[in-house]
N, C-alpha and C positions, 0 to 999 in steps of 0.2 A: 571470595568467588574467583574461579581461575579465570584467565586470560582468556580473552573471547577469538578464537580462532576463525569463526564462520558465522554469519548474520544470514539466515536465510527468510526472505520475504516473500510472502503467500499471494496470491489473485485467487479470492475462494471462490466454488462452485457458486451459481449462482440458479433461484428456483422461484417459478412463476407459478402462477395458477395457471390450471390447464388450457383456461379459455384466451391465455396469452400466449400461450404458447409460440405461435408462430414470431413472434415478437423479440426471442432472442437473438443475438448476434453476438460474434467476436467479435475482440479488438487487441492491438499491441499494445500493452500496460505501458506505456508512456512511463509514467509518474512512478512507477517500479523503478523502473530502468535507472532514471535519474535520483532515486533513491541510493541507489544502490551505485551508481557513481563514488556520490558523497561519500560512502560509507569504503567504496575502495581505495579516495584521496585519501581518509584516513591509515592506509595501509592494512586494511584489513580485509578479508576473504568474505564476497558474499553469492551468494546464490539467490535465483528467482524460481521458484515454484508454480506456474501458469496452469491453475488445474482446470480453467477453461478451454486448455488446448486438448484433453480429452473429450474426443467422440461419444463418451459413453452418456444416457439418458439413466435417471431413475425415476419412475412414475410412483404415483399414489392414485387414488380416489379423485382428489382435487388438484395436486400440483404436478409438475418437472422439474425436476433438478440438471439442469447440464454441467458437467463436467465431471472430473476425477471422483471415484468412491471414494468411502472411507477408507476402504480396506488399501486403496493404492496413497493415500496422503499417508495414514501412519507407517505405509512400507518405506515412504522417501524420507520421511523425517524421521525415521530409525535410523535409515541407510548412511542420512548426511551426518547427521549429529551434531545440528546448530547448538549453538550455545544461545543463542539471541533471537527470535522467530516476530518479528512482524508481520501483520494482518491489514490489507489496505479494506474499507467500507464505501466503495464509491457512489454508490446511491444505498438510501434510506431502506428502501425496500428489500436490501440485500444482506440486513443487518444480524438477522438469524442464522445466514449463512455464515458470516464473520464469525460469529461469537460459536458456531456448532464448531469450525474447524481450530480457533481457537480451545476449544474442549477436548479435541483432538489430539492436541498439540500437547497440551498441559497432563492427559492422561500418556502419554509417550515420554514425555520429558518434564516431569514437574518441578524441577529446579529449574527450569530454562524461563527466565523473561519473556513474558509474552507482550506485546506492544499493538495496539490499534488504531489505525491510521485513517484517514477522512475524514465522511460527512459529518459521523454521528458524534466521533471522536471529537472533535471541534465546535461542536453546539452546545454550547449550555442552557437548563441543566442534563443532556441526555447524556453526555460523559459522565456525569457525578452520578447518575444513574445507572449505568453502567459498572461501574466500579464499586459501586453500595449491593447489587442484586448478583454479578456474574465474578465468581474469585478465581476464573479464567484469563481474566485480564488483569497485567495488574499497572499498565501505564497505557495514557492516552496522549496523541500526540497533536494539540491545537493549530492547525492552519498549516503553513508550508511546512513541509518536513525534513527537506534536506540538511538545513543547519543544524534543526533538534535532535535527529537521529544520528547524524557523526558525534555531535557530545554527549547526546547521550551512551553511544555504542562507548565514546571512550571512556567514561564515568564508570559505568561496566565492565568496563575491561581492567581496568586497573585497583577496583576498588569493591568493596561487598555491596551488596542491594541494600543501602541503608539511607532512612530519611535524609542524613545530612548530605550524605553524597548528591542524592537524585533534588533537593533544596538548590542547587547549583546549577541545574538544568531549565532555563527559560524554555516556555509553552509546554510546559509539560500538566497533565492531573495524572495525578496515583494515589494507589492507596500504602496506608503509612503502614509501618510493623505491627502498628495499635488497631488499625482497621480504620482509619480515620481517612476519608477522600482530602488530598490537600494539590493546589493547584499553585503553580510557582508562577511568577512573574510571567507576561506576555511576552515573546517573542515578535520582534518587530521585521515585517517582511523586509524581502532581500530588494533592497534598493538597486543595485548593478545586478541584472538576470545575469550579462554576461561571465560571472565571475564564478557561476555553475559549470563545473565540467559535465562537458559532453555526457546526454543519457548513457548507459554501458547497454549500446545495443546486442555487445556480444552475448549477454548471457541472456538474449531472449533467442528461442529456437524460431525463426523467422522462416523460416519454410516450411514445421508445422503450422503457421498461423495462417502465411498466406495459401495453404495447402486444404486448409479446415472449408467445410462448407457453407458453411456460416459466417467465414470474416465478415467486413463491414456489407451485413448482407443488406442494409437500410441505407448504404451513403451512397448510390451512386454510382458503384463502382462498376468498370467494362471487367468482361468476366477476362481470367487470364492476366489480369493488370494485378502489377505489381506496387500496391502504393501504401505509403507509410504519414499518420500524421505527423507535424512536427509544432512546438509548442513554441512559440514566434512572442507570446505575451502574458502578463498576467494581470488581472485586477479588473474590475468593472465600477465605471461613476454611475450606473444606473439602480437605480431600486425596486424593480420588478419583485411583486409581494411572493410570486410563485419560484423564486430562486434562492439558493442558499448559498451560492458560489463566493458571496464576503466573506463568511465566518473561514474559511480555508486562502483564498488568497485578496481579499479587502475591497475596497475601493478606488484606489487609486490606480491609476492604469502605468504600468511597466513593460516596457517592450525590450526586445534584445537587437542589437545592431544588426545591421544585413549581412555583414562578415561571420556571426557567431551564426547565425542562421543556416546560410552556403557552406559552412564549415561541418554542421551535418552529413555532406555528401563525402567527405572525406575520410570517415568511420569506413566505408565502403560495405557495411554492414545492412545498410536499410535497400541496397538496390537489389 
């Protein structure tokens, strides 16, 4: 496999039933962002594909689809010609989504790694299910992803898509050359938050987001205000039956110092 040039990671449309419709909102893919940091410390080129920052609707009978067509995803991921294409799933409900533009991706580029990141990606057994029913995907990426995604992009980069390679990759499930789901060693979360570089807010277009009508159209926000989340912590000691938020970043609670925090504003990029 040649040398991986460009890692570009997706925010797929995302699609309600019609009688939810009012219910969607933007937001700034955070966890993109800081993806794709990781993956630029590694000295490599990545792009974020936010196809919720299109306006455009597609209706049916019963659902909405907001964001980018099909017909504009396969124009961008011709146009860029990732070698590496990550898929984030941030809620459950949006998992069709994933796995359509995923299909998308793979009929564009079917030698390109396709990679699935989140909720569903991280729960078992709906990973291993995943990987047995959709040949769309062919790695999933367990809990935090920043660490797994730099070794893994390097693993890729340097070396062919072969079991012994990707055996070397902690949090990973894939499927093997045999078709066999094989799931490597856990990945043990990031103890120091601070040791993350700064999310790459450059490559989010922040003045289409806060420009959409729809940004965080449920948070409160004064209209005209310019505001940005920022990720301060991670982990929960609670066990709320109705959250999934362990299997991706645990139990333990971690927080990042006030200096790594105020140091956000220094990007100059979120104001």
């Amino acid at each position: 496999m040649p040398d991986i040039p460009k890692v570009m990671l997706i925010n797929p449309p995302q699609t309600y039933p019609s009688e939810l419709e009012g219910e969607f909102q933007t937001y700034i893919p955070i966890g993109l962002a800081s993806l794709a940091a990781a993956v630029q410390n590694c000295n490599f080129t990545c792009e974020i594909l936010d196809c919720l920052l299109d306006t455009n609707t597609t209706t049916t009978q019963t659902t909405v689809r907001f964001g980018s067509t099909d017909e504009t995803i396969i124009k961008t991921i011709k146009a860029s010609k990732p070698t590496l294409i990550g898929i984030t799933n941030p809620f459950s409900m949006f998992i069709e989504d994933a796995l359509h533009v995923a299909r998308l991706a793979k009929a564009v580029r079917p030698e390109t790694p396709v990679i699935l990141g989140g909720i569903e990606a991280s729960i078992r057994p709906n990973a291993q299910l995943l990987l047995q029913q959709h040949q769309e995907i062919d790695i999933c990426v367990v809990g935090e992803g920043e660490a797994t995604l730099a070794h893994l992009t390097k693993v890729l980069a340097h070396s062919s898509f072969a079991d012994d390679d990707l055996r070397t990759v902690n949090g990973i499930i894939y499927r093997s050359s045999q078709g066999k789901v094989i799931e490597t060693s856990p990945r043990k979360f990031i103890a120091d938050l601070d040791k993350l570089p700064l999310p790459a807010y450059d490559l989010l277009n922040l003045d289409a987001i806060y420009d959409h009508p729809k940004y965080a159209l449920w948070r409160l926000r004064q209209d005209n205000v310019r505001c940005a989340p920022i990720h301060t912590s991670r982990g929960c000691p609670y066990k709320c039956n109705f959250c999934s938020v362990h299997s991706q970043v645990g139990y333990k609670y971690r927080s990042n110092s006030v200096h790594y925090v105020l140091s956000h504003h220094s990007t100059r990029h979120i104001c």
